[in-house]
Backbone bond lengths (Angstrom), bond angles and torsions (degrees), N, CA, C in turn:
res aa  C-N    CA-C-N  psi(-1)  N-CA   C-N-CA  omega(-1)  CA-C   N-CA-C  phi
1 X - - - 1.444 - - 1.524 108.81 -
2 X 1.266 117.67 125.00 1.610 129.78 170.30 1.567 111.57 -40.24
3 X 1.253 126.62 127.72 1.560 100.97 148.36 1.560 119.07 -122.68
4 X 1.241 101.52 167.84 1.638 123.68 -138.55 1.894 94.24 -91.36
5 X 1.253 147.53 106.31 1.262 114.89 169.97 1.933 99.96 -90.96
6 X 1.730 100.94 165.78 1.421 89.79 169.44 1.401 87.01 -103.46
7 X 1.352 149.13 0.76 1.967 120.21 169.80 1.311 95.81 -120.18
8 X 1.934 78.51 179.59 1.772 93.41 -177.68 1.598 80.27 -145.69
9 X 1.886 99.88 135.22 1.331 112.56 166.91 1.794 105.43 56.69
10 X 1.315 112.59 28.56 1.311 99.55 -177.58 1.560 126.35 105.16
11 X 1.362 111.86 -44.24 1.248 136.88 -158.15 2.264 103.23 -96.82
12 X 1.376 106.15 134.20 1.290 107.38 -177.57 1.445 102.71 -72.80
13 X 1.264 120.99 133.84 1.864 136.82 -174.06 1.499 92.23 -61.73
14 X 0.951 151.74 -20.91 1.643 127.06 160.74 1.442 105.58 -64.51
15 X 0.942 106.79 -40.29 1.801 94.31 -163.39 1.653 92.53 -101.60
16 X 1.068 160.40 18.70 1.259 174.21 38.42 1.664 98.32 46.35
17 X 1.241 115.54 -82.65 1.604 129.18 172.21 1.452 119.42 -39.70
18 X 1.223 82.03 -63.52 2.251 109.86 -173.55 1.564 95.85 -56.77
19 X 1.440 118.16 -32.01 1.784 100.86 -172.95 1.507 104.93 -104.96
20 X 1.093 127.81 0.03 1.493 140.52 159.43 1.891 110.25 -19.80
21 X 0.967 148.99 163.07 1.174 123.89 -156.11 2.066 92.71 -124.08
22 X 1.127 117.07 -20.09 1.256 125.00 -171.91 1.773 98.64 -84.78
23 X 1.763 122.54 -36.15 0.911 137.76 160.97 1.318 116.47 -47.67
24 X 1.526 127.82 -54.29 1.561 140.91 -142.42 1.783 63.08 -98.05
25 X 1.309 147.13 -117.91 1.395 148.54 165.02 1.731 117.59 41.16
26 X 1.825 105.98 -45.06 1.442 113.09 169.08 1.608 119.43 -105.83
27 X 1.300 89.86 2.57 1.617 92.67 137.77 0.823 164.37 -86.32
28 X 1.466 92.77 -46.28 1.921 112.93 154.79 1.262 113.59 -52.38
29 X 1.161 115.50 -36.20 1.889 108.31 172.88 1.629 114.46 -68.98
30 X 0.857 110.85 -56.07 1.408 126.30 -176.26 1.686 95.43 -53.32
31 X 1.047 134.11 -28.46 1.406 136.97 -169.69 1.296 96.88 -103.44
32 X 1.219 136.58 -52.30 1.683 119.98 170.22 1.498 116.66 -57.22
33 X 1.120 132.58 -60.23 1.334 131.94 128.82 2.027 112.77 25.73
34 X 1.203 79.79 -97.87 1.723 82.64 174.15 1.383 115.94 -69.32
35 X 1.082 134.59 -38.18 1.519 133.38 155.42 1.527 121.40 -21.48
36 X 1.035 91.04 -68.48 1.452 111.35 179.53 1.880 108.79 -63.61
37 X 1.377 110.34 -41.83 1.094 88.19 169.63 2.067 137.70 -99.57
38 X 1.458 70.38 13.03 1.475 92.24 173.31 1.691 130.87 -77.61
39 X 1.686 87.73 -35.07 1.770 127.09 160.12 1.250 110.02 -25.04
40 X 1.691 97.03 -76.16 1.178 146.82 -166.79 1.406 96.05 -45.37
41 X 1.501 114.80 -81.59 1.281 127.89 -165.75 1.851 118.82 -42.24
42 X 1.737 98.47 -42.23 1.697 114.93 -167.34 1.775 103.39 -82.32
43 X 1.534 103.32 -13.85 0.805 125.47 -170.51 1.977 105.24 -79.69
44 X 0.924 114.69 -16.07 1.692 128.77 -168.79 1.893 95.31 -113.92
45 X 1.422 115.20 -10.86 1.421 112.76 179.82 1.597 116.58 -112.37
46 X 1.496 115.71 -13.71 1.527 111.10 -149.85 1.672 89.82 -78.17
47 X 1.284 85.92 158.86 2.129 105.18 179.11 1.529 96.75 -120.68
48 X 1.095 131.81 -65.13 1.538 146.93 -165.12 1.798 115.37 -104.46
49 X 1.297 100.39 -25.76 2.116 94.53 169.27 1.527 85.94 86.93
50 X 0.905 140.76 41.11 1.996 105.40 173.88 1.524 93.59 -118.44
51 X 1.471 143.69 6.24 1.127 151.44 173.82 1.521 127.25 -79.08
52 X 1.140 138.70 95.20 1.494 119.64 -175.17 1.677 120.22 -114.72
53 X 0.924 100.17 146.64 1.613 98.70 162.27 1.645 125.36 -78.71
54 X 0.884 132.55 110.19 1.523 128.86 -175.58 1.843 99.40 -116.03
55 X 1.665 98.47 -175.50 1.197 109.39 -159.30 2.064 96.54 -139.71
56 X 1.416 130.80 133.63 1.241 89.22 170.56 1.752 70.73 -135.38
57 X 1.722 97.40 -171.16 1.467 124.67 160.38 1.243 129.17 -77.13
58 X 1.440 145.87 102.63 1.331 119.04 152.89 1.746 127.17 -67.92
59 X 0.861 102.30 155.78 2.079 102.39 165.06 1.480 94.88 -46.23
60 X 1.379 142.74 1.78 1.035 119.76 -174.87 1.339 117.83 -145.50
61 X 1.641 81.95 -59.62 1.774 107.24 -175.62 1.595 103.75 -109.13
62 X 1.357 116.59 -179.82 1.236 116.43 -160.15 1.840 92.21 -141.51
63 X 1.288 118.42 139.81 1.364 135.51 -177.76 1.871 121.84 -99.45
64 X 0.919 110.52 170.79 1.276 136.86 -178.78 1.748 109.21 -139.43
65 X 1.116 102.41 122.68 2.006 95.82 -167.95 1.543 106.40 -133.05
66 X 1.366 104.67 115.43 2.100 83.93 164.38 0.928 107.06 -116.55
67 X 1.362 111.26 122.84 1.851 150.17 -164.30 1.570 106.75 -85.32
68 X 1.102 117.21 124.10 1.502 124.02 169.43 1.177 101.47 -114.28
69 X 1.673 133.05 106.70 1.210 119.14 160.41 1.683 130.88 -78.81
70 X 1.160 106.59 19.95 1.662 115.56 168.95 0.803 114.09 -66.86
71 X 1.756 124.69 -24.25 1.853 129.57 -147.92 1.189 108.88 30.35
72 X 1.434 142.43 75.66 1.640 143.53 139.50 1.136 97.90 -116.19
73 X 1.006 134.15 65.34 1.715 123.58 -166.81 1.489 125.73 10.99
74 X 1.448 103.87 44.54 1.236 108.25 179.59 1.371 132.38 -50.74
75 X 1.793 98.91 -30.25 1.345 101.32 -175.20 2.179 116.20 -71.75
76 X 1.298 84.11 -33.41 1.659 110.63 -177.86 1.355 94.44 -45.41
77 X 1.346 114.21 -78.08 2.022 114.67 -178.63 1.582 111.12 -47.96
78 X 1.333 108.87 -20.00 1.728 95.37 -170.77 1.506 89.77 -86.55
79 X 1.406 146.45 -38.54 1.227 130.57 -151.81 1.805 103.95 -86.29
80 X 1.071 93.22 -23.22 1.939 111.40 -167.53 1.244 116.98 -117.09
81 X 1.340 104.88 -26.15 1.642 100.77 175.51 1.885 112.66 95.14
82 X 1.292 132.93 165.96 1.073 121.49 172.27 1.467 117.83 -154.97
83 X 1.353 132.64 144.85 1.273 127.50 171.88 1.364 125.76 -63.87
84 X 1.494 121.10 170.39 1.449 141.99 -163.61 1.909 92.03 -75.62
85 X 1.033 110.93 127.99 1.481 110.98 179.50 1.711 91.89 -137.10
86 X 1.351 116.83 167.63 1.437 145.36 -172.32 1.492 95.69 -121.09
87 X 1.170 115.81 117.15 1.810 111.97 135.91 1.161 132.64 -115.56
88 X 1.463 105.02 177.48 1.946 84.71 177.90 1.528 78.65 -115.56
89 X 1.454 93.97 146.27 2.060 120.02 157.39 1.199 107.71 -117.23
90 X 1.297 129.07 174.62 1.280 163.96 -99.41 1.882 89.93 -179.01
91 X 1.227 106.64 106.31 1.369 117.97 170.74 1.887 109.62 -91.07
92 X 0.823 128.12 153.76 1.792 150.32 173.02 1.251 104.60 -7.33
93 X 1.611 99.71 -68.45 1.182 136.67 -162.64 2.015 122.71 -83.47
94 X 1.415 91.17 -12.08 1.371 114.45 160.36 1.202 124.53 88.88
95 X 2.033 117.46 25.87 1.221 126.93 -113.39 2.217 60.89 -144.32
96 X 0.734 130.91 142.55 1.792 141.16 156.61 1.218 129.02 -85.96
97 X 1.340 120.56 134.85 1.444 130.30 -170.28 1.462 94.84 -133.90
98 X 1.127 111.56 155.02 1.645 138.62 116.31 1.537 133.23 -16.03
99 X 1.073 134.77 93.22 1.625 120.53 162.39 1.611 114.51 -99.10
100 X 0.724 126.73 176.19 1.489 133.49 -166.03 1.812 96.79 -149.03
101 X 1.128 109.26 94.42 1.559 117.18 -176.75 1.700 94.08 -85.45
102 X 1.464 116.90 117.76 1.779 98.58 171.75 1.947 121.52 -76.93
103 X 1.184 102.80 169.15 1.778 100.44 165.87 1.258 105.95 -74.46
104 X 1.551 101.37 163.92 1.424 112.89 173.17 1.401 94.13 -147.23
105 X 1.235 109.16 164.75 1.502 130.56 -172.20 1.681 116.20 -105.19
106 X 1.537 112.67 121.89 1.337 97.55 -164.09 1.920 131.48 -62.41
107 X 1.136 110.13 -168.63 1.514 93.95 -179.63 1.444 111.08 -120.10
108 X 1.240 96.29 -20.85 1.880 112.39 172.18 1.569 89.06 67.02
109 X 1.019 125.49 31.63 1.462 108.28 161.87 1.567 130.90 -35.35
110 X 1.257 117.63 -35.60 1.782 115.25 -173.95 1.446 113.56 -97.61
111 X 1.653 99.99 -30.60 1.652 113.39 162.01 1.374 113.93 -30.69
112 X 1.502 87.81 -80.75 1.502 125.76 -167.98 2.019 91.09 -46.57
113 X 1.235 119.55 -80.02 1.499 119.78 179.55 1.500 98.00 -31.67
114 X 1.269 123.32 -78.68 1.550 115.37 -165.91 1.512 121.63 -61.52
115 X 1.304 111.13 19.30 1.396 131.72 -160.71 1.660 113.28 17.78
116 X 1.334 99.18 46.97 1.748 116.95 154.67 1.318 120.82 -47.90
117 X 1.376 122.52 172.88 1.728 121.84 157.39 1.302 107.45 -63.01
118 X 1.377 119.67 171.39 1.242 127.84 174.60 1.597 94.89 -108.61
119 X 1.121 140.64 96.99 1.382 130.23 162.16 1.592 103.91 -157.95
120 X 1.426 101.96 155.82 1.609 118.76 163.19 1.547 106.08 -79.51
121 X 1.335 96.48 158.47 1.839 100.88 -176.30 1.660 92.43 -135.74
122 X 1.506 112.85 104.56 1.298 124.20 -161.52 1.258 120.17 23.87
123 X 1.577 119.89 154.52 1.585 142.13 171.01 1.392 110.36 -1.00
124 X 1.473 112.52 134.97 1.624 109.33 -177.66 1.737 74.65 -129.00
125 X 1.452 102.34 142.67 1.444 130.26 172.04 1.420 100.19 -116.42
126 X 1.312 95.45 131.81 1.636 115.64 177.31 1.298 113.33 -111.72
């Protein structure tokens, strides 16, 4: 009777496989791939440019990222969209108002590229 190991050299056979170099190879495509059409996509939405698509490494797996360098979670509302919120500001004169930020509807940009579902997966707090 055969027996079965689950490693090789130490290492668990998923990640054994997954770091395989012909493997790691159909990833990087598959990840430029959506990159590129992710570009594309944010690329048919941008108003102001401060949004990017980037690419990084995992130890394993390999990503697709859209980067907001504003840090307000800009990127979060662009992929999902966000509701009508109130803040208060600070007018000139030092006197406080009200703003009325409206909702917007997301764009699923990375979804849409990775030809994912388009859906939210419960309440996003901003």
């Amino acid at each position: 009777m055969a027996e079965v190991y689950d490693d090789v050299s130490g290492r668990k056979l998923e990640k054994f496989l997954a770091t395989m170099p012909g493997v790691q190879a159909a990833l990087d495509e598959v990840r430029f791939e959506i990159a590129a059409r992710a570009e594309e996509l944010l690329l048919q939405h941008r108003r102001e440019g401060h949004a990017s698509i980037d690419v990084e490494d995992g130890r394993v797996d390999k990503y697709v990222v859209l980067d907001d360098e504003r840090g307000a979670k800009a990127a979060l509302s662009i992929e999902y969209g966000r509701a009508e919120s109130i803040v208060v500001k600070e007018a000139k004169d030092g006197s406080t108002y009200l703003d009325v930020i409206p909702a917007s509807e997301g764009l699923f940009i990375l979804a849409r590229a990775a030809n994912l579902p388009k859906k939210r997966k419960g309440k996003v707090h901003l």
